[in-house]
C-alpha positions in Angstrom: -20.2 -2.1 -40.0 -17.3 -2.4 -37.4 -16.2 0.8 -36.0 -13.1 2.0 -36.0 -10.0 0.9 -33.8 -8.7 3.5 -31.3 -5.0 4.6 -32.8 -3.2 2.1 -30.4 -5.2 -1.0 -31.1 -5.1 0.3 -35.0 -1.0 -0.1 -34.3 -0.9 -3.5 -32.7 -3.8 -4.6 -35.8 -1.2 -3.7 -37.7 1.6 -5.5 -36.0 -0.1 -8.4 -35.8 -1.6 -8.8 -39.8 2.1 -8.9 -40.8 3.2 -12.3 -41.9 5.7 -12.0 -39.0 5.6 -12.2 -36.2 4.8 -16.1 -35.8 5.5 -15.8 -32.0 3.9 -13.3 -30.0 5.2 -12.9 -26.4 2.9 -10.7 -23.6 4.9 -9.9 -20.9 3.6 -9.2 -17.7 4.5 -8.3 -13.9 6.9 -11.3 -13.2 9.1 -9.8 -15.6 9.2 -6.6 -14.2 9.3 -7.7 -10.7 12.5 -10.2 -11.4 14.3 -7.1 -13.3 13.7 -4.4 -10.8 12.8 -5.8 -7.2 10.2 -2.9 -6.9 6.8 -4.4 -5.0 5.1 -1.9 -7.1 5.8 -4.0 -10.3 2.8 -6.4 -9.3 -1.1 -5.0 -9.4 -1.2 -5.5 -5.4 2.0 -3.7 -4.7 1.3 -1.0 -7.4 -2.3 -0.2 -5.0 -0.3 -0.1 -2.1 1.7 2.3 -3.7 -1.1 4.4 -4.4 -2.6 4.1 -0.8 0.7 5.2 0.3 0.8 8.5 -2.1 -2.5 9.3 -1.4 -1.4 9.3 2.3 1.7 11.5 2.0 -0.8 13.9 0.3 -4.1 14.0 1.7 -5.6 11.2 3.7 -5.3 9.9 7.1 -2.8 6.9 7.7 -5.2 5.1 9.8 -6.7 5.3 6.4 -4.4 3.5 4.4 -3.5 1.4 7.3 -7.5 0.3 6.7 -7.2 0.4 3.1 -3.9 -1.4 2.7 -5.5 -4.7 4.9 -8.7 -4.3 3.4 -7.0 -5.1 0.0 -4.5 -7.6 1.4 -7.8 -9.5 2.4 -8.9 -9.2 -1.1 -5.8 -10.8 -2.9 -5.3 -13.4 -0.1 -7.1 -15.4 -1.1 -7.8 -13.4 -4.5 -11.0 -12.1 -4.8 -11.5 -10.5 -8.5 -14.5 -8.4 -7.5 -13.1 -6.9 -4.4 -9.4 -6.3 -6.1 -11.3 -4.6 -8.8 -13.4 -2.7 -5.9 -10.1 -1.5 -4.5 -8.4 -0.8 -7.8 -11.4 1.8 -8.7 -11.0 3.5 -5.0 -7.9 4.3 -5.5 -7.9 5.1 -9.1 -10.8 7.7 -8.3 -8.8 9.1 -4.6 -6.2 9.2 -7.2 -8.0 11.0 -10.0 -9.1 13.7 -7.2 -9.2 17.0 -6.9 -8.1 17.0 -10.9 -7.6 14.3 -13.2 -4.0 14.3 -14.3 -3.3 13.7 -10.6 -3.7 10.0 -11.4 -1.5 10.2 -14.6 1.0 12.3 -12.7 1.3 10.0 -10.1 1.3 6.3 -12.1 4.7 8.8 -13.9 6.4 9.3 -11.0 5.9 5.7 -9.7 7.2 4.2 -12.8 10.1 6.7 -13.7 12.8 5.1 -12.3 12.0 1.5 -12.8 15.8 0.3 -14.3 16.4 -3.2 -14.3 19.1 -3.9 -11.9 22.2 -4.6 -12.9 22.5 -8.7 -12.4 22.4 -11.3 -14.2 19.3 -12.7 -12.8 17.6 -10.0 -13.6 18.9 -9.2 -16.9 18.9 -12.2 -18.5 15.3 -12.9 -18.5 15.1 -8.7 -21.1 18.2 -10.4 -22.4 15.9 -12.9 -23.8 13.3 -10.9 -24.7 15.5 -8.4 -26.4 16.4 -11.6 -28.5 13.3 -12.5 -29.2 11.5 -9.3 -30.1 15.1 -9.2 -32.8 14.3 -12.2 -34.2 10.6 -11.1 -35.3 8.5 -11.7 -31.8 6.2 -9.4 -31.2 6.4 -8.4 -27.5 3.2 -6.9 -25.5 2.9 -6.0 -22.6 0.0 -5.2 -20.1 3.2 -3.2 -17.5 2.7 0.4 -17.0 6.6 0.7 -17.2 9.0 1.3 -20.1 11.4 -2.0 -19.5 10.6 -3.8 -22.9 11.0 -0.4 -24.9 14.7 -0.1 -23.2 15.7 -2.8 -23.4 14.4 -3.2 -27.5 14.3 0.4 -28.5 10.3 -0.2 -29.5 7.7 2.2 -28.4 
């Protein structure tokens, strides 16, 4: 017997056993990066960011000054193991001394992502927007809320 989906892969079961969508679009970083210009929009800058925070509130800088070219070393040229390595540090350095630390930071470092307001950067939602209105299903593996602004969606 298969067990049960968790409620959010239960929702996207359900998007996808429709007869529509016939396109399905997943949306990553690039998008976010174009619309915004915030380094934090890519997984390497979004570490950094965390290195940064976790800086300003409890470690060292010759700490993240270590940390930040430790992981620079691990995306150039990419190492999966080792960005993963990094990516659970933080999370964890993060998650410490309580665990909504980690949720109340990843909040605070997407809150005002906005896409900016030119056409280079807009037209890509623009198009997205149109697509996700004409039946696509958009996903997204983005921590931010772009899509749903742009689309209304959750």
């Amino acid at each position: 017997m298969t067990p049960p989906l968790s409620p959010d892969l239960n929702q996207i079961a359900k998007l996808l056993d429709r007869s529509r969508p016939q396109v399905v679009v997943v949306v990553g970083t690039g998008v976010a990066i174009n619309a915004t210009g915030h380094a934090h929009a890519s997984w390497l800058g979004l570490l950094k960011h965390g290195i940064r925070h976790l800086v300003q509130k409890k470690f060292q800088p010759q700490w993240g000054v270590e940390l930040e070219a430790s992981l620079d070393a691990a995306f150039s040229p990419f190492h999966l193991q080792s960005a993963l390595q990094h990516a659970e540090l933080v999370e964890q350095a993060l998650n410490t001394p309580n665990e909504t630390a980690f949720a109340q930071w990843l909040e605070s470092a997407f809150a005002t992502f906005k896409s900016r307001n030119e056409e280079k950067a807009k037209a890509p939602l623009d198009a997205l927007r149109d697509l996700h209105e004409a039946g696509a299903l958009l996903l997204t593996t983005n921590y931010d809320s772009l899509l749903s602004d742009i689309t209304g969606a959750r």
